[in-house]
N, CA, C and O atoms as CSV, one atom per row, in Angstrom:
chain,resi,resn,atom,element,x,y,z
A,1,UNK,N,N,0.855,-1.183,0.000
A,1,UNK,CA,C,0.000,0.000,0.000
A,1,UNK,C,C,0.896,1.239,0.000
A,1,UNK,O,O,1.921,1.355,0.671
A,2,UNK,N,N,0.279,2.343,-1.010
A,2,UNK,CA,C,1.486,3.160,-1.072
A,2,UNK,C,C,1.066,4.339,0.001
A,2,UNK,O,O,-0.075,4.259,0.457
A,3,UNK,N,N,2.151,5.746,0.567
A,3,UNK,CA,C,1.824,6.421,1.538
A,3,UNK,C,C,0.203,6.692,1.528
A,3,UNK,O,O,-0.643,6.282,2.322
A,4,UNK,N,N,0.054,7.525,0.353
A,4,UNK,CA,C,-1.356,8.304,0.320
A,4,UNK,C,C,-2.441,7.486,0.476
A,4,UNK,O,O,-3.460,7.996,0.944
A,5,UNK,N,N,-2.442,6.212,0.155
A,5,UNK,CA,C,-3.608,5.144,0.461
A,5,UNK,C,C,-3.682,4.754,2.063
A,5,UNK,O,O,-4.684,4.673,2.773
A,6,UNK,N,N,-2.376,4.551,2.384
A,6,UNK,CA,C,-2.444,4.735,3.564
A,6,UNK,C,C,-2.827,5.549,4.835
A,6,UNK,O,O,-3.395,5.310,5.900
A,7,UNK,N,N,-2.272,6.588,4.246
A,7,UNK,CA,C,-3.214,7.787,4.961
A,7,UNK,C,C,-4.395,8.163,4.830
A,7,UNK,O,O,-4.914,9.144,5.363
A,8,UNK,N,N,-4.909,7.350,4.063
A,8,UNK,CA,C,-6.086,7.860,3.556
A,8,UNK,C,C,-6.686,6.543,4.589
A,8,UNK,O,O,-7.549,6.889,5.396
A,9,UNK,N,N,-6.238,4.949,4.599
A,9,UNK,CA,C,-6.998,4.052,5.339
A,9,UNK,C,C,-6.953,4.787,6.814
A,9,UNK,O,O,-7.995,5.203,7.320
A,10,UNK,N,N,-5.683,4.918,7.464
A,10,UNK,CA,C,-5.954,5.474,8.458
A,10,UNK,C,C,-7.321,6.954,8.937
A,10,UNK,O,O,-7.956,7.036,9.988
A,11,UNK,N,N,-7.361,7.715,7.970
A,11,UNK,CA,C,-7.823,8.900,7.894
A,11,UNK,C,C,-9.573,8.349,8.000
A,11,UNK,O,O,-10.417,9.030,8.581
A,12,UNK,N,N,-9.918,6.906,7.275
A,12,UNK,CA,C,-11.283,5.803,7.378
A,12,UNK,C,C,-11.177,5.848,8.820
A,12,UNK,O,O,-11.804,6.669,9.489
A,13,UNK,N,N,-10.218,4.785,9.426
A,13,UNK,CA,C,-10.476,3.969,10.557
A,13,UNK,C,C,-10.261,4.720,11.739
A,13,UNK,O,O,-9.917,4.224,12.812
A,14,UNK,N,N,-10.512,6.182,11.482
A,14,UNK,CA,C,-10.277,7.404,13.007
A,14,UNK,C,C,-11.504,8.034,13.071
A,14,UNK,O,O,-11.927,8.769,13.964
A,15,UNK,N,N,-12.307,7.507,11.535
A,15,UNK,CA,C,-13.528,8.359,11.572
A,15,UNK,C,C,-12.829,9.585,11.203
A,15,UNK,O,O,-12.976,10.455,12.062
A,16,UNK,N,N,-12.221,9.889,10.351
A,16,UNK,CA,C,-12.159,11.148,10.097
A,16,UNK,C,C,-12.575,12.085,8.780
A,16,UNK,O,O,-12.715,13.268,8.469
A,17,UNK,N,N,-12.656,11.009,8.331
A,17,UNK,CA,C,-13.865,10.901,6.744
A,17,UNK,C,C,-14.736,10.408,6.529
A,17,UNK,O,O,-14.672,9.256,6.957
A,18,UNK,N,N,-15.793,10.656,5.973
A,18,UNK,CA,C,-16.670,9.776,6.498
A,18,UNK,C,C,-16.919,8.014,5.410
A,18,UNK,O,O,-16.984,8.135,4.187
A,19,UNK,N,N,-16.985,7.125,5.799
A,19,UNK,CA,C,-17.273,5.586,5.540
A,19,UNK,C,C,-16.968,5.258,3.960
A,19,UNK,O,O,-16.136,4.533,3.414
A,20,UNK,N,N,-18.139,6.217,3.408
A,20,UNK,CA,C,-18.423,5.658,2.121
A,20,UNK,C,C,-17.655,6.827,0.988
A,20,UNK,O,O,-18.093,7.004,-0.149
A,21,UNK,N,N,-16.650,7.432,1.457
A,21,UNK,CA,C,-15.928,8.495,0.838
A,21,UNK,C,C,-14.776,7.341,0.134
A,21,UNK,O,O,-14.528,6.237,0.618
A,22,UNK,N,N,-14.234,7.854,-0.982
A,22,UNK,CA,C,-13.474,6.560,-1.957
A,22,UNK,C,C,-12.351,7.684,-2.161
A,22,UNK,O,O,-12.506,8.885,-2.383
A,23,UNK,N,N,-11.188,6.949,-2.021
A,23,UNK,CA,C,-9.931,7.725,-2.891
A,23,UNK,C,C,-9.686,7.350,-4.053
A,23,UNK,O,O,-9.349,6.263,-4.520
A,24,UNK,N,N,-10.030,9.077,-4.815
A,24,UNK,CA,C,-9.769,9.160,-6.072
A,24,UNK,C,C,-8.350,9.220,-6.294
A,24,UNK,O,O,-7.528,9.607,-5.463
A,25,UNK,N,N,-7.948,8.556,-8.217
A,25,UNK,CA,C,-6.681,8.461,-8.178
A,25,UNK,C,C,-5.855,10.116,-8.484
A,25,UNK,O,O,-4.704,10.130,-8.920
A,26,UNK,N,N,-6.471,11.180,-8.245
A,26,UNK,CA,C,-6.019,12.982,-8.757
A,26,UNK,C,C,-7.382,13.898,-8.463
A,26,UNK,O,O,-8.531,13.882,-8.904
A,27,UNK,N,N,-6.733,14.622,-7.592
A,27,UNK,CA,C,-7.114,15.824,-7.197
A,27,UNK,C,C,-6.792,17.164,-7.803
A,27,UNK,O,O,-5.653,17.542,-7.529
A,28,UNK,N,N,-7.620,18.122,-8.684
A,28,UNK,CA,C,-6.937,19.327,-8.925
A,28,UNK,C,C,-7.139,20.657,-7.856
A,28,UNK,O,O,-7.919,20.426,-6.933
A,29,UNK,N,N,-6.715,21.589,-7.874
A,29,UNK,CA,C,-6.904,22.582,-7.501
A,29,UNK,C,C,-7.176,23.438,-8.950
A,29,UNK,O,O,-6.466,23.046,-9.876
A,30,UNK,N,N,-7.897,24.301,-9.196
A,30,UNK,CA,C,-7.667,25.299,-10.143
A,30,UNK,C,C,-8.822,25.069,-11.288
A,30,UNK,O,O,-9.207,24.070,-11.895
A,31,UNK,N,N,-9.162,26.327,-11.300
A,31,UNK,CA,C,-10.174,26.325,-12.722
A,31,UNK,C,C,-10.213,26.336,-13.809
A,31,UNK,O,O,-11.239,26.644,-14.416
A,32,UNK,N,N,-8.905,25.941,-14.491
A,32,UNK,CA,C,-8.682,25.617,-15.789
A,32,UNK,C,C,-7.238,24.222,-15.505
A,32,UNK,O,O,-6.515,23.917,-14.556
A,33,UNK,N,N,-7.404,23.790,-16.751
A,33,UNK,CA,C,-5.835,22.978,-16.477
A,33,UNK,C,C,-4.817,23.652,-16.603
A,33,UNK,O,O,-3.805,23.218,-16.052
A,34,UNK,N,N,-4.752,24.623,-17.180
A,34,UNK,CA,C,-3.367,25.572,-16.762
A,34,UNK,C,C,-3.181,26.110,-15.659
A,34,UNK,O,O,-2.051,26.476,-15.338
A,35,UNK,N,N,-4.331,26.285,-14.787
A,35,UNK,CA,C,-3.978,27.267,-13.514
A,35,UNK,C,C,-3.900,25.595,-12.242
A,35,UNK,O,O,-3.495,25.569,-11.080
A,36,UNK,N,N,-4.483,24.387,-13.134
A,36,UNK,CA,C,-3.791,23.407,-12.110
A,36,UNK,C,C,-2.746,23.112,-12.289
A,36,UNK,O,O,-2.018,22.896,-11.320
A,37,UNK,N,N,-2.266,22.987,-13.605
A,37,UNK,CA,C,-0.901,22.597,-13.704
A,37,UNK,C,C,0.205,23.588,-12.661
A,37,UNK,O,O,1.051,23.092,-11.917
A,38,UNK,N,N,0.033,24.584,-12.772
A,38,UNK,CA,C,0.671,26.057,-11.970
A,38,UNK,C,C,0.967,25.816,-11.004
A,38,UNK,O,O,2.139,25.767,-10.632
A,39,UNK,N,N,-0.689,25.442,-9.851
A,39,UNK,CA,C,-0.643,25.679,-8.732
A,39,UNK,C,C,0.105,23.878,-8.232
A,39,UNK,O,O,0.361,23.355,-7.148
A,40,UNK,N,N,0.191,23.556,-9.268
A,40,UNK,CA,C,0.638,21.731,-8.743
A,40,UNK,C,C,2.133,21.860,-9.099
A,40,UNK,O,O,2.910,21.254,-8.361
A,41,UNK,N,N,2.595,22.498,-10.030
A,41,UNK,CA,C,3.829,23.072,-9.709
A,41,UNK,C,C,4.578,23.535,-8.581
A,41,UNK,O,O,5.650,23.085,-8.175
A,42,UNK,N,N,3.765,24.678,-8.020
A,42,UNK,CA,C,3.801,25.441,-6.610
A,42,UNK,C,C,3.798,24.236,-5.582
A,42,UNK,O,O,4.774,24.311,-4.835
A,43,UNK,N,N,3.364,23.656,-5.447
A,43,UNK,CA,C,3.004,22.685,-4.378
A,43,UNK,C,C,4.400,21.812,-4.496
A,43,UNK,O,O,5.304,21.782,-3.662
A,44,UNK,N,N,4.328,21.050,-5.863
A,44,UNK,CA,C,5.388,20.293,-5.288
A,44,UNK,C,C,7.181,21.314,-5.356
A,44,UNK,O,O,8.309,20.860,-5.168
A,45,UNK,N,N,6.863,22.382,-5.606
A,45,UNK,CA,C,8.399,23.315,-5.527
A,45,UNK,C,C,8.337,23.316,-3.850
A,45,UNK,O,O,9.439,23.468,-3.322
A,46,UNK,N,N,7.128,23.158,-2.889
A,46,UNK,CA,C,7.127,23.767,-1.805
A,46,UNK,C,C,7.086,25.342,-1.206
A,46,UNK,O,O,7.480,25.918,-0.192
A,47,UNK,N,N,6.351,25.699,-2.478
A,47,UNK,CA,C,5.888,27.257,-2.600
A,47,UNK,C,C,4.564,27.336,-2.351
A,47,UNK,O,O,4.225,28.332,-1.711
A,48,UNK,N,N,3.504,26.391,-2.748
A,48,UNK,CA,C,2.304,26.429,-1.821
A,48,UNK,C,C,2.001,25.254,-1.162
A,48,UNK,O,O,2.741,24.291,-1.361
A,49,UNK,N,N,0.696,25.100,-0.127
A,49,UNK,CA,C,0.346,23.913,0.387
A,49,UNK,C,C,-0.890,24.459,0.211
A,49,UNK,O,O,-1.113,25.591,-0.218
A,50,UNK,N,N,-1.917,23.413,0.643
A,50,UNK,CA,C,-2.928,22.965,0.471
A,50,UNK,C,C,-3.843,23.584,1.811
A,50,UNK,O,O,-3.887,22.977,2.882
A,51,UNK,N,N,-4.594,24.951,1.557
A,51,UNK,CA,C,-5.135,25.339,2.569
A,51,UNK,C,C,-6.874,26.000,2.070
A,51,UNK,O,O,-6.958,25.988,0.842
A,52,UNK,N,N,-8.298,26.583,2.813
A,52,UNK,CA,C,-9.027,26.736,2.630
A,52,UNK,C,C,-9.028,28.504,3.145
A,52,UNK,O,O,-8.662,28.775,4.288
A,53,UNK,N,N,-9.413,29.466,2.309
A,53,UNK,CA,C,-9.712,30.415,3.320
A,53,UNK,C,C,-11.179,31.187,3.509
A,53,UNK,O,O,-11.602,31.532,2.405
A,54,UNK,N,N,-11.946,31.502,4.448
A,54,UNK,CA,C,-13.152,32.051,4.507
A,54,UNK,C,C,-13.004,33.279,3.520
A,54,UNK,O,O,-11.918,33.810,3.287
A,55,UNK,N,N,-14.517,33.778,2.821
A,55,UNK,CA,C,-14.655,34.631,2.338
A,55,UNK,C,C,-15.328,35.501,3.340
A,55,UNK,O,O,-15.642,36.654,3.045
């Protein structure tokens, strides 16, 4: 099992997601594929992470 599946079983068995939630194999950020490609750039340079902010 590779890390992210793993964290993801653990992330099941704490109840911290809920049951019937499935890991998909890609996640984007961004509203076009150029502005995901960008921001997935950023991420893995370690120039952004993965955060939510209130409006």
């Amino acid at each position: 099992m590779d890390k992210i599946a793993h964290f993801f079983q653990q992330a099941l068995e704490a109840g911290a997601i809920p049951a019937d939630t499935q890991l998909n194999s890609a996640y984007a950020m961004g509203s076009t594929p150029q502005e995901q490609d960008e921001l997935a750039a950023l991420v893995l340079a370690g120039k952004k992470n993965g955060h939510q902010q209130r409006l």
